[in-house]
C-alpha positions as protocol buffer text, in pm:
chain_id: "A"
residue {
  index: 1
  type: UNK
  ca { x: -1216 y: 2688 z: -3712 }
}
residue {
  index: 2
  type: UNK
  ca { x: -1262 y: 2310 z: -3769 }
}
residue {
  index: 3
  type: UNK
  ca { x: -1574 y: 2176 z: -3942 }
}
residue {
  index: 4
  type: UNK
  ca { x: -1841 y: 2029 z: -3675 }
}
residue {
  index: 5
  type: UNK
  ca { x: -2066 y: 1747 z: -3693 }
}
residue {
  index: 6
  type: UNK
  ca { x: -2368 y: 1685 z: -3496 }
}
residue {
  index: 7
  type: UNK
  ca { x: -2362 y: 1365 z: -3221 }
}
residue {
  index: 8
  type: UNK
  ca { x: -2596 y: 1234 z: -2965 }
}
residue {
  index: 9
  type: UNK
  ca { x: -2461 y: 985 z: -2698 }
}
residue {
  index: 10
  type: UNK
  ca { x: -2771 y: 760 z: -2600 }
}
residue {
  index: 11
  type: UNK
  ca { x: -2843 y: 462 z: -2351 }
}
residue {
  index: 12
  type: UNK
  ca { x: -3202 y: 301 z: -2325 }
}
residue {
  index: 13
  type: UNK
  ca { x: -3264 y: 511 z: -2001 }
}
residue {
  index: 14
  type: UNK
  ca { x: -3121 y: 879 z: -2128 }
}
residue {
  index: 15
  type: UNK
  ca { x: -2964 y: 1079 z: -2328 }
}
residue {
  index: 16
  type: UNK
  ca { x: -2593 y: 1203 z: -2225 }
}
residue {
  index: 17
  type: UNK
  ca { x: -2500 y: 1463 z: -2498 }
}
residue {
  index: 18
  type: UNK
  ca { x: -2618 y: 1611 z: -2790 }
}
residue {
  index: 19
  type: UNK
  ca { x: -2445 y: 1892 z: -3010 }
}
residue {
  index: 20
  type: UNK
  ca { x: -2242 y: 1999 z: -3238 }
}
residue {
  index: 21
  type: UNK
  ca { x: -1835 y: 1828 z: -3229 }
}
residue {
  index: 22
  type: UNK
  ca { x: -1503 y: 1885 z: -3372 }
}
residue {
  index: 23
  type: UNK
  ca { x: -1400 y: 1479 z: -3329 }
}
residue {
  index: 24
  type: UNK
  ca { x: -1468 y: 1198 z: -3142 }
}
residue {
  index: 25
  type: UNK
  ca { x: -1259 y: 878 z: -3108 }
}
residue {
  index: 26
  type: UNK
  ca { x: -1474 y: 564 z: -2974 }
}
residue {
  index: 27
  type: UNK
  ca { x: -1410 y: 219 z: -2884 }
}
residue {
  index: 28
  type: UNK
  ca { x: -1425 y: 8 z: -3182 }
}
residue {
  index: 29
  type: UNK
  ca { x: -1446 y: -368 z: -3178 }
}
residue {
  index: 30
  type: UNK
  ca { x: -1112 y: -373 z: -3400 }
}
residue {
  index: 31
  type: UNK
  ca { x: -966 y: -113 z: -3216 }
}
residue {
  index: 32
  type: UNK
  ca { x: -1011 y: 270 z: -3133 }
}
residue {
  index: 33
  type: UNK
  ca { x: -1100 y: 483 z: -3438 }
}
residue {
  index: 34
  type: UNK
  ca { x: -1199 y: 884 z: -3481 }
}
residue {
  index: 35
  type: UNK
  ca { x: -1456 y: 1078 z: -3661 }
}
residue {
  index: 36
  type: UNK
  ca { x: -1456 y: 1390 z: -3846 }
}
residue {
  index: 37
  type: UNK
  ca { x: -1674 y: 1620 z: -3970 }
}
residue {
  index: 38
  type: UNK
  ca { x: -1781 y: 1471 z: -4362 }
}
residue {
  index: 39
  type: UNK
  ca { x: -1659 y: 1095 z: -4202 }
}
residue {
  index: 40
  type: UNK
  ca { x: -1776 y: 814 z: -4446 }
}
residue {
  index: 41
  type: UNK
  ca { x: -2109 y: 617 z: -4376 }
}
residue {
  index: 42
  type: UNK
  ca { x: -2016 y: 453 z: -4068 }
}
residue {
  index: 43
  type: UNK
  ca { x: -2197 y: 173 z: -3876 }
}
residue {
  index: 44
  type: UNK
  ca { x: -1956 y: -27 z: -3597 }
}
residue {
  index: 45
  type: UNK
  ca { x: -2001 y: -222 z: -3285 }
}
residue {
  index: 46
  type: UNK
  ca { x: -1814 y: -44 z: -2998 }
}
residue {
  index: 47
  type: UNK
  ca { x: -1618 y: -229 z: -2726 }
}
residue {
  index: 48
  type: UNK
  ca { x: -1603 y: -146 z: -2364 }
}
residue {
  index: 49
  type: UNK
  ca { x: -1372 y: 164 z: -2361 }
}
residue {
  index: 50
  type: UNK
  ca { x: -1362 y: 550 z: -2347 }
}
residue {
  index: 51
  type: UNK
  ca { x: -1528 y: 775 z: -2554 }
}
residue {
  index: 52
  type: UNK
  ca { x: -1350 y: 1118 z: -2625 }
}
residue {
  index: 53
  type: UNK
  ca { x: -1556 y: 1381 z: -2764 }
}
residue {
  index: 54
  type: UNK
  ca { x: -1366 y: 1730 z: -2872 }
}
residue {
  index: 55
  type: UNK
  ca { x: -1633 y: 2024 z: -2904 }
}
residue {
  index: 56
  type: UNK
  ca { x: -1759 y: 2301 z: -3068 }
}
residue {
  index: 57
  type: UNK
  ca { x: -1529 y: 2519 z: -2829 }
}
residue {
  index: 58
  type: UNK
  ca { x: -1223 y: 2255 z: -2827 }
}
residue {
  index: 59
  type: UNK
  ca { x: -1255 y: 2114 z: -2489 }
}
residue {
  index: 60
  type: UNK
  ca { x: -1227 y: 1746 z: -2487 }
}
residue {
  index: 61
  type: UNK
  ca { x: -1486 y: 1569 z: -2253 }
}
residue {
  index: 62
  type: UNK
  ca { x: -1446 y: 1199 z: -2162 }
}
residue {
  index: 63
  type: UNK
  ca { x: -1664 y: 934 z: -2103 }
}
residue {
  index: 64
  type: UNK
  ca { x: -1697 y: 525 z: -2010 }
}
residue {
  index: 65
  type: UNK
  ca { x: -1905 y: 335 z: -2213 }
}
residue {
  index: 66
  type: UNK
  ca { x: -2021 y: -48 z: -2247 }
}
residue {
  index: 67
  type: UNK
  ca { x: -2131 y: -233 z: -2557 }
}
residue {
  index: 68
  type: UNK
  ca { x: -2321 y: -63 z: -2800 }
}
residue {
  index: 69
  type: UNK
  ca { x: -2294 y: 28 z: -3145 }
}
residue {
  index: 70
  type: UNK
  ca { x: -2193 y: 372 z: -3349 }
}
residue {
  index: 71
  type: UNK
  ca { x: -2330 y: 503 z: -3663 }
}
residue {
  index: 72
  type: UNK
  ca { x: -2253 y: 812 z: -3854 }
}
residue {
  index: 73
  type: UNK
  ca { x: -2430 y: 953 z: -4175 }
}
residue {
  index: 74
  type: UNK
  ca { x: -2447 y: 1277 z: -4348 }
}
residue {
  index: 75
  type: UNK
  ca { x: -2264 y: 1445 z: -4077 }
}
residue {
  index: 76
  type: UNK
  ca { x: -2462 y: 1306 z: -3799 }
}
residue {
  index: 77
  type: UNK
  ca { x: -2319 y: 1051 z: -3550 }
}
residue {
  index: 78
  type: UNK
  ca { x: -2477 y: 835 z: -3270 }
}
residue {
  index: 79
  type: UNK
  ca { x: -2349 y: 639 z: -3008 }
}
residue {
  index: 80
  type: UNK
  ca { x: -2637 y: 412 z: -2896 }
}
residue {
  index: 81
  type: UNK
  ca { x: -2468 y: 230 z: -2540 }
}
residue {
  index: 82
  type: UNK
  ca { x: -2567 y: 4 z: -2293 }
}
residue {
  index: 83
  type: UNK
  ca { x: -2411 y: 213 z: -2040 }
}
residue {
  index: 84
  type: UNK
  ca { x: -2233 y: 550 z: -2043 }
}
residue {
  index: 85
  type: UNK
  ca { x: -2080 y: 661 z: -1714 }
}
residue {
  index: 86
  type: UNK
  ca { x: -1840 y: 986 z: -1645 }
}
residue {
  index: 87
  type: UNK
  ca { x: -1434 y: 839 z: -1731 }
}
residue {
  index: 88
  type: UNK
  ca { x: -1168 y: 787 z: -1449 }
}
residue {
  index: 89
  type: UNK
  ca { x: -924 y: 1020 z: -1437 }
}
């Protein structure tokens, strides 16, 4: 089984999701980038994109999000977004 990693998706009004993850792959300002469990201290600005989030099960779940910034740390990653809305598709 792959290693997980806690994550919490936030916006100033709620929180979307929070628990354990395989991977996620976010909208960086340079580009797309993913996340493992034991990533490097991480702190980006994301883009306007999708987020993809892989959990504890496998199942990928998708979502929009705006502006906003990502951190991860000691196996613990946050998405902190202006806006996160269910993906297209």
């Amino acid at each position: 089984m792959a290693s997980l990693f806690k994550l919490s998706i936030l916006t100033p009004e709620k929180t979307v999701f929070e628990g354990d993850v395989q991977y996620v792959e976010a909208p960086g300002s340079e580009g797309y980038f993913g996340v493992l469990a034991h990533h490097a201290a991480l702190v980006t600005a994301l883009s306007v994109g999708t987020l993809t989030v892989r959990g504890a099960t496998g199942s990928e779940e998708r979502w929009q999000v705006a502006a906003g910034c990502f951190e991860v740390s000691n196996n613990v990653a946050t998405v902190l977004a202006d806006a996160v809305s269910a993906a297209k598709g």
